[in-house]
C-alpha positions as CSV (number, residue, x, y, z in Angstrom):
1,X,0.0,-106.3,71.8
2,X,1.0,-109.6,70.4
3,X,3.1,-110.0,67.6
4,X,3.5,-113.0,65.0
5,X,6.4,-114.6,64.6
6,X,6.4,-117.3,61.9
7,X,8.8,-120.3,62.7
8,X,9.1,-122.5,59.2
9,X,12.9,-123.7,58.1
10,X,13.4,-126.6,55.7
11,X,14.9,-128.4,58.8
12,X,11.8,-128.4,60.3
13,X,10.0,-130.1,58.1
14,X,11.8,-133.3,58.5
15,X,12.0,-133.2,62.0
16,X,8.3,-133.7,61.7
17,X,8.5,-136.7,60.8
18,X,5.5,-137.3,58.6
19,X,3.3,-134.0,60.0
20,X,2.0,-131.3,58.3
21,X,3.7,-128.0,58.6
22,X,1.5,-125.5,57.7
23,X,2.5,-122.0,57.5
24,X,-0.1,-119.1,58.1
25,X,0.8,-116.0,56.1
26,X,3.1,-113.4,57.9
27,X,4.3,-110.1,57.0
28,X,7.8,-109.9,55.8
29,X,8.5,-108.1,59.2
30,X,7.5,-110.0,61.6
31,X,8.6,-113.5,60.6
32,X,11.7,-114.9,62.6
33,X,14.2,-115.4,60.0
34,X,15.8,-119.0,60.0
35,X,19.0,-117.5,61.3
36,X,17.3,-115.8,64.0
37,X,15.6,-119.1,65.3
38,X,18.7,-120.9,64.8
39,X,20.5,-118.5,67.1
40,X,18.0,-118.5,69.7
41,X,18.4,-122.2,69.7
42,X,22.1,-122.4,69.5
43,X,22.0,-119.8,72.6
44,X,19.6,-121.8,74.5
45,X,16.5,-119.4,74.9
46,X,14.1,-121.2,73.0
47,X,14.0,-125.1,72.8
48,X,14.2,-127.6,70.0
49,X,11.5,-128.1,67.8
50,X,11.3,-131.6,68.2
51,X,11.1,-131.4,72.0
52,X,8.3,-128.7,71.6
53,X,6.9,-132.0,69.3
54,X,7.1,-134.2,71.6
55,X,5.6,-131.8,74.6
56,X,2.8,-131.0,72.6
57,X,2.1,-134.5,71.5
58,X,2.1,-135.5,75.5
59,X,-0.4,-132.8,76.3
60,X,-2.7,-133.9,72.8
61,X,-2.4,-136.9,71.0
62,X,-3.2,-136.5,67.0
63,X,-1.8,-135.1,64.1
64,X,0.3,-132.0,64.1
65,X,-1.0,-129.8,61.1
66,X,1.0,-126.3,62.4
67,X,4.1,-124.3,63.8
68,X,4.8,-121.2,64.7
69,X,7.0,-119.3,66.7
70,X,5.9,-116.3,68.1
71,X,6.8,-113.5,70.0
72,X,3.8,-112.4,73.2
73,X,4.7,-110.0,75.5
74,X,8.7,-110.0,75.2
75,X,8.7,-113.8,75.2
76,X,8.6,-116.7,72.8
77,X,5.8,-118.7,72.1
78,X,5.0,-122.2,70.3
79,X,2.3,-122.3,68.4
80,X,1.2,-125.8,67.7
81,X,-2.5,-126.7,66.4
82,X,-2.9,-130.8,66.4
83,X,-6.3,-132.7,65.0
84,X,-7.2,-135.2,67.4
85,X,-9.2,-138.3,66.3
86,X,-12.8,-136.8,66.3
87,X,-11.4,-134.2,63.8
88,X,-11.2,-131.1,66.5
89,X,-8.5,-128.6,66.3
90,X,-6.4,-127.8,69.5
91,X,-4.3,-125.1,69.5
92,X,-1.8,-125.3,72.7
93,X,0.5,-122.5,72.9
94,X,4.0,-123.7,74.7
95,X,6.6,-121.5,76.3
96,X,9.8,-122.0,73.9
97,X,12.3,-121.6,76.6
98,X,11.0,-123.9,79.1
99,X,8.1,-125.9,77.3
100,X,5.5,-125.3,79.5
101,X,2.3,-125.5,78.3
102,X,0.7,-122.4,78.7
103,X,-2.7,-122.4,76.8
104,X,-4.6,-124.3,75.2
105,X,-8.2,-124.0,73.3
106,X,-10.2,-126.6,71.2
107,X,-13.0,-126.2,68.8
């Protein structure tokens, strides 16, 4: 079963540099608290947010309108939906510890 993990500190913002950060609703439970993410960081299990940024921009030019940072099957995930020029919606899903894209759909 997946669970939602919501990803969304101040920091973040301004790492994005002029992007949207849109955060979809979460329950109170299963939202990765700021010190949580910061301490997976620090430890080095999940990567920066701005080198998710710039992995996801290589993979799909356009603007970035959303973060998260989930937990999948015992692992965390990026969640990063970009708007390309012709106004679709990617969503390419990015394994936070190594970067790797793992998914990705458009509509």
């Amino acid at each position: 079963m997946k669970a939602r993990h919501l990803f969304a500190a101040a920091a973040t913002a301004a790492a994005l540099a002029g992007s949207a950060l849109v955060a979809m609703p979460a329950s109170a439970s299963d939202r990765v608290r700021q010190q949580e993410a910061r301490q997976l960081r620090e430890s080095g299990k999940i990567l920066s947010i701005e080198d998710i940024l710039g992995r996801a921009r290589g993979a799909q030019p356009g603007q970035i309108v959303e973060v998260e940072l989930e937990r999948e099957d015992g692992r965390y995930v990026y969640e990063v939906k970009v708007i390309d020029d012709s106004d679709r919606v990617h969503k390419l899903e990015l394994d936070a510890g190594s970067g790797e894209l793992l998914r990705r759909k458009t509509r």
